[in-house]
C-alpha positions in Angstrom: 123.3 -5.4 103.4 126.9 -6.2 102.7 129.4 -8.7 105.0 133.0 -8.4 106.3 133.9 -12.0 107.8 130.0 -13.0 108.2 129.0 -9.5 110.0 126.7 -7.3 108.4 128.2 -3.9 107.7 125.6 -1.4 108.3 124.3 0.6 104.7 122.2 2.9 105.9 122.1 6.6 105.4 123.0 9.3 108.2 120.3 9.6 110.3 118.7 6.3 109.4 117.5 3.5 111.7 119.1 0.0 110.9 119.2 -3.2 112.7 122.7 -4.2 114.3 124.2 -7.7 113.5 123.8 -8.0 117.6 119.7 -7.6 116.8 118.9 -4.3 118.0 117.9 -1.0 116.6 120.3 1.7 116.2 120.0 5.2 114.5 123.6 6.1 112.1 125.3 8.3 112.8 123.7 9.2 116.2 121.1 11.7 115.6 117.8 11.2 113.2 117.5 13.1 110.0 115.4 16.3 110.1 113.7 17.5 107.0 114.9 21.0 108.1 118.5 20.9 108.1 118.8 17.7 105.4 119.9 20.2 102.6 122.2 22.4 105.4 125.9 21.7 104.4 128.3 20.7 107.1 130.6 24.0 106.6 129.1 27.3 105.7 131.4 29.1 103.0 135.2 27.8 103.0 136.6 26.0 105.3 140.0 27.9 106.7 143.1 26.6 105.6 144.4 25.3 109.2 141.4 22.7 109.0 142.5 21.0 106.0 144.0 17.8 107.0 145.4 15.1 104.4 143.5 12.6 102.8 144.3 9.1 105.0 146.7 6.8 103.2 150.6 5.1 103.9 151.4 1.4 103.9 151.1 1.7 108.0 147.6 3.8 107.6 147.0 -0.2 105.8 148.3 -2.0 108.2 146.8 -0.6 111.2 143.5 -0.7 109.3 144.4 -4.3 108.9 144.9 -4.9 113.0 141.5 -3.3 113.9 139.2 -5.4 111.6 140.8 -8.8 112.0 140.5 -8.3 115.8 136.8 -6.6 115.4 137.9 -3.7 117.2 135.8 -0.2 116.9 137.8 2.8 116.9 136.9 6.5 117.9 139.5 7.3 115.1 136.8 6.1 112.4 133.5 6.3 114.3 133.4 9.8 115.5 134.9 10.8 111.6 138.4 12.3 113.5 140.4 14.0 110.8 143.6 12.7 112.2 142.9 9.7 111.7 145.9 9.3 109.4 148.4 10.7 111.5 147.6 8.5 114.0 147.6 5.4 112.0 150.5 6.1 110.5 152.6 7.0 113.2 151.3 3.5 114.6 148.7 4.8 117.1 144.4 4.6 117.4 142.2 5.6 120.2 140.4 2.0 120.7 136.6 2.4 121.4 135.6 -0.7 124.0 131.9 -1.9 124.0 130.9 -2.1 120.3 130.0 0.9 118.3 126.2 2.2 119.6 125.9 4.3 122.4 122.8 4.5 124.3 123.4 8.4 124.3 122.4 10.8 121.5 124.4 13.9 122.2 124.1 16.3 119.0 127.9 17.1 118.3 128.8 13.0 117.8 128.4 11.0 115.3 128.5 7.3 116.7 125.6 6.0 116.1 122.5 5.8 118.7 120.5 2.6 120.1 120.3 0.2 123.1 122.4 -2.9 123.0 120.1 -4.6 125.9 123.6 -5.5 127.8 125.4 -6.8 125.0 129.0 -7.6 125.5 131.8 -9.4 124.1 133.8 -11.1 126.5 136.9 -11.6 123.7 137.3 -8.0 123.2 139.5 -7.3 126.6 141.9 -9.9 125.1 141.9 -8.7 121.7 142.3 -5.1 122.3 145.5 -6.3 124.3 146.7 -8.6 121.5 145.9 -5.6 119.0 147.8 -3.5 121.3 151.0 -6.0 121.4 150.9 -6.5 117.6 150.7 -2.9 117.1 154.0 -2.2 119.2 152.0 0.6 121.4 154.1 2.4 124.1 150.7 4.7 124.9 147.3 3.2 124.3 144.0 5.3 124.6 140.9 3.0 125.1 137.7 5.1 125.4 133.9 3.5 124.9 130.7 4.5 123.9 127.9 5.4 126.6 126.6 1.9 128.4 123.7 3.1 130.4 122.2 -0.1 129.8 124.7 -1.7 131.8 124.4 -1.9 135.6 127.9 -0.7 136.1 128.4 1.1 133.0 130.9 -0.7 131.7 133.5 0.0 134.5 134.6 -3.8 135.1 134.6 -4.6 131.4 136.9 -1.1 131.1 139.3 -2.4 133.9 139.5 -5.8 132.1 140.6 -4.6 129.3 143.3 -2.2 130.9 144.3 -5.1 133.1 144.8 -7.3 129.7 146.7 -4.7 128.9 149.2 -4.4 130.9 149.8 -8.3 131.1 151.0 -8.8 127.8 152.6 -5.2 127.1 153.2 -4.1 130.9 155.4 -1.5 129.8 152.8 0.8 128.0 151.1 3.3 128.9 147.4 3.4 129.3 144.6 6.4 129.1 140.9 5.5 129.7 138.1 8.4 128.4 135.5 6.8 130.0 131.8 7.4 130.4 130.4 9.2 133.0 128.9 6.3 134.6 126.1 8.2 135.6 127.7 9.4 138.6 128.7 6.1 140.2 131.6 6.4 142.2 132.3 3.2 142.6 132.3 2.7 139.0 135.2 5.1 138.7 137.2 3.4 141.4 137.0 0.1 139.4 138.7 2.1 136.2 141.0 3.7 137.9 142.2 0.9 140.2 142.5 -1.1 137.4 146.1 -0.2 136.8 146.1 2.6 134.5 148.2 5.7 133.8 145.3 8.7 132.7 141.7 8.8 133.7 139.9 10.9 131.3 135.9 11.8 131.1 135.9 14.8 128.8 133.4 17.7 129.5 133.0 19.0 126.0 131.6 22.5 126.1 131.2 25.4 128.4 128.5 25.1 131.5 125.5 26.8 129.7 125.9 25.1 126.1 126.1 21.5 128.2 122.8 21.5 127.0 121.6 21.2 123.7 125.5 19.9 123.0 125.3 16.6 125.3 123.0 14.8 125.7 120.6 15.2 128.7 121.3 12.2 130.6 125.3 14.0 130.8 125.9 16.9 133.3 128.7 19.6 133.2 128.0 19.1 137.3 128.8 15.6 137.2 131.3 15.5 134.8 133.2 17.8 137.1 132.6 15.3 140.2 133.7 12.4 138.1 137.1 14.0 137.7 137.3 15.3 141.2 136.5 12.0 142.0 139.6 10.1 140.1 142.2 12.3 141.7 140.8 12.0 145.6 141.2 8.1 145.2 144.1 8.1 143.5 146.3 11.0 143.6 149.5 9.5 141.4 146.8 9.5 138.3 146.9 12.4 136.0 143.6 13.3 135.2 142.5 14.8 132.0 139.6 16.6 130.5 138.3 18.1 127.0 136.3 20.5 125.3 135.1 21.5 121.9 134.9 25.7 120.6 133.4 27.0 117.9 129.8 26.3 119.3 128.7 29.3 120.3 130.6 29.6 123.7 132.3 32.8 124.6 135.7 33.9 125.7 134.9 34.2 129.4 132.7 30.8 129.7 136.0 29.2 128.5 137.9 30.6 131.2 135.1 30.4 133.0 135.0 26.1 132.5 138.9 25.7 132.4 138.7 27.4 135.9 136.2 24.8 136.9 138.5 22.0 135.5 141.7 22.9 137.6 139.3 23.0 140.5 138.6 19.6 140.1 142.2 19.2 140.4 142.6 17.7 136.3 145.8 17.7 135.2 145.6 18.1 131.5 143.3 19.3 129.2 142.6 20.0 125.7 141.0 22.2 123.2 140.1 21.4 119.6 137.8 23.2 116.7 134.2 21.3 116.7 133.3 20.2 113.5 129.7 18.9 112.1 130.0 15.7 111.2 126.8 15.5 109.7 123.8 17.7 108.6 122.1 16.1 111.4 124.3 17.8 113.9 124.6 21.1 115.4 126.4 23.9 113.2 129.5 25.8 113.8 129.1 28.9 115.1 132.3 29.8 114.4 136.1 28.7 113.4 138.8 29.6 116.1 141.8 30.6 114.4 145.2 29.3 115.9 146.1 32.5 117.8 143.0 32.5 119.8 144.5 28.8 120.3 147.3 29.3 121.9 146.4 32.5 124.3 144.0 30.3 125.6 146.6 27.7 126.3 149.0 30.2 127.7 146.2 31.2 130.2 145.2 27.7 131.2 148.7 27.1 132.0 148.8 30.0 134.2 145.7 28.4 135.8 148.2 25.5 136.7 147.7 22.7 133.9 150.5 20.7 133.7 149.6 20.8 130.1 146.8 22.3 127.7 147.2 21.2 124.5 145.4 23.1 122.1 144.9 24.3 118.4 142.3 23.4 115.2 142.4 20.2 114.7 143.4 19.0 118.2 141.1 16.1 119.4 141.0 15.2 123.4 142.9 12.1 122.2 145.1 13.6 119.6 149.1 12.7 120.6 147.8 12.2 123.7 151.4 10.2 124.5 153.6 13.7 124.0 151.1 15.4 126.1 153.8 16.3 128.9 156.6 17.5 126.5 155.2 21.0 127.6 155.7 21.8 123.6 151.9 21.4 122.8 152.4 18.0 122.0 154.7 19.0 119.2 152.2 21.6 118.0 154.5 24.5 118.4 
């Protein structure tokens, strides 16, 4: 096992258990390897031309590359494989994932990797995502986190901290937390969004009846749903936002069906993106959504009363997340 600045960088294959430099177990990549779909490739036939993003690379792509490992810093940008990852970087922007890079929740569309930190935390990381933030000259900052069931709270406080570290040493931006689901706890969301921010965000991923197998079973379409509902009640001047994946074997009406249920819970803003397996581990595509399908759907979410649905292939629930309320599809159109 190799180093980067005296922490061992993990070698082993998708699928894979591997011991963290924090000493606990951890499986890559999220999901074990099954002998049954090891030779399965990720795409079946071609992949359509409207999913082929560029190959990430710029002297800023460097530079923000640069930021994140000198402050230790995980991103959902590189974790969960995003194929805008260069986009982002270069444009100056990254989705900054709080609580180290192993989630304690194996839902089969991810790829972050799996295990049970035992409460591990590091108390530097509020102050170095806000020095990261500061260096990087952020106007709009998206901090999300893996799963921390492990935690008594989890993770709220350490969430709020980070926000609240934030905003003292760049009080001008803009800040969106995709947190958790923190099992439920209300009081858990209340610490988040009291904690100063701009956009609560729990993202409910698929359709009701494919909430299981996609998540894992500890999540809940139910709860999700609450959680939401639950961020606007205490705080009304929050915009609350939501996502979900297609291409999973949902159909047309369950979509409507789950935006429906979204604007019940009085979100503001949600988005829709292509799923895509990130590893042979994962669940397949059922299908690819073309972007006419795309943007019907978005003109029928905002006739459900979205301030904004931003939507097509290769849109992620993060993805320009600061032009979200240009009411152009974030620049899509």
């Amino acid at each position: 096992m190799s180093e980067f600045k005296g922490i061992p960088l993990v070698t082993a294959k998708s699928g894979e258990k591997y011991q963290t430099h924090q000493g606990f177990t951890a499986i890559r990549d999220g999901i074990k390897a099954a002998a049954s779909t090891a030779a399965e490739p990720l795409v079946v036939g071609r992949k359509p031309a409207w999913l082929r993003a560029k190959m990430p690379s710029g002297t800023r792509f460097d530079e923000v590359r640069g930021i994140v490992r000198e402050h230790r810093l995980s991103t959902v940008c590189e974790e969960a494989k995003c194929p805008n990852i260069g986009e982002c970087w270069n444009v100056g922007t990254a989705t900054v994932m709080l609580m180290g890079a192993v989630c304690t929740r194996a839902c089969r569309f991810c790829s972050v990797d799996t295990g049970n930190p035992r409460g591990w935390l590091d108390p530097d990381e509020p102050a170095n995502v806000a020095r990261t933030v500061e260096l990087m000259g952020l106007r709009y900052v998206v901090l999300t986190s893996v799963n921390r069931d492990d935690l008594d709270d989890g993770g709220a406080e350490h969430f709020a901290a980070a926000v609240r570290a934030i905003k003292t040493v760049s009080p001008d931006t803009a800040v969106e937390a995709l947190t958790p689901d923190f099992q439920g706890d209300f009081s858990a969301v209340h610490t988040v969004v009291d904690s100063g921010l701009e956009v609560f965000a729990q993202n409910v991923e698929t359709v009701r009846r494919l909430t299981h197998p996609v998540r894992d079973p500890r999540a809940g379409y139910e709860r999700t749903l609450s959680v939401l509902a639950e961020a606007k009640r205490h705080r009304e001047s929050v915009l609350v936002k939501s996502s979900l994946m297609l291409g999973l074997g949902e159909t047309n009406d369950e979509i409507e069906e789950c935006l429906r249920d979204l604007r019940s819970a009085s979100v503001d803003i949600v988005t829709l993106g292509q799923y895509l397996r990130p590893t042979p581990n994962h669940l397949p595509v059922e299908r690819f959504v073309s972007p006419e399908e795309f943007r019907a759907l978005r003109e029928f979410a905002l006739g459900l009363g979205f301030l904004e649905c931003v939507a097509g292939p290769l849109v992620r629930s993060s993805y320009r997340a600061e032009r979200a309320l240009e009411r152009n599809n974030a620049g899509l159109e």
